[in-house]
N, C-alpha and C positions, 0 to 999 in steps of 0.2 A: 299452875299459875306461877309466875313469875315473881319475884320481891321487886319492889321498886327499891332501887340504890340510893343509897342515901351520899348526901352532895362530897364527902371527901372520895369516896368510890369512886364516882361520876367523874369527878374532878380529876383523881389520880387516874383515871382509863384516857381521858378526853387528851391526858398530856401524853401521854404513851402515843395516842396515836397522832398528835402532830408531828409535821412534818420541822417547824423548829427545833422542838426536842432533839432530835437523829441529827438535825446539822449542825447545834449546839455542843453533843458529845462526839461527832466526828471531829470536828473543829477543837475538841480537848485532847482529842485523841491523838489527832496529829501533832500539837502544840509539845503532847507529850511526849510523842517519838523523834522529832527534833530535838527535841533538848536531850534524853538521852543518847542520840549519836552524837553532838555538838558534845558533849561530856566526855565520851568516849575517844572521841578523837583528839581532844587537848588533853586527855592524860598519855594517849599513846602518841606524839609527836615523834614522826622519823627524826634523827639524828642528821646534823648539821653537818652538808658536804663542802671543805674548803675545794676550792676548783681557782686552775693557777689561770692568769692569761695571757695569752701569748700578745705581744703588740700594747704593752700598758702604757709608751711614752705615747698614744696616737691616739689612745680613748683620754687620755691625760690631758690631750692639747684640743679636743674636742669638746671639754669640759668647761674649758673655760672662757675658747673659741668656736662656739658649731657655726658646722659649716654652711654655705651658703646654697639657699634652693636651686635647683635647674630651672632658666627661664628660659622661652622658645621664642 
């Protein structure tokens, strides 16, 4: 014969098996693995490349004047 389970048993089985449960802990799960890649990647930041540009007086005068759309 079987025992009848007494209500925290019941209660603790009945949450096992919903289906909120599983998408409650996946949903931490991943909360969790984002934030340690997000971690990981702002301590390891590649290092700052200066890069020269060729034509800076014509991005300079675009700056302050852009230029005007093509109209048909």
């Amino acid at each position: 014969m079987s025992q009848p389970l007494d209500p925290t048993t019941a209660r603790r089985r009945s949450l096992l098996q919903s289906l909120w449960f599983w998408v409650v802990l996946a949903f931490f799960i991943l909360i969790g693995a984002w934030s340690t890649i997000i971690m990981l990647a702002l301590k390891n930041k590649p290092g700052a490349i200066e890069l020269e540009h060729e034509g800076q007086e014509q991005v300079d005068s675009y700056a302050s004047d852009p230029p005007e759309p093509a109209t048909e």
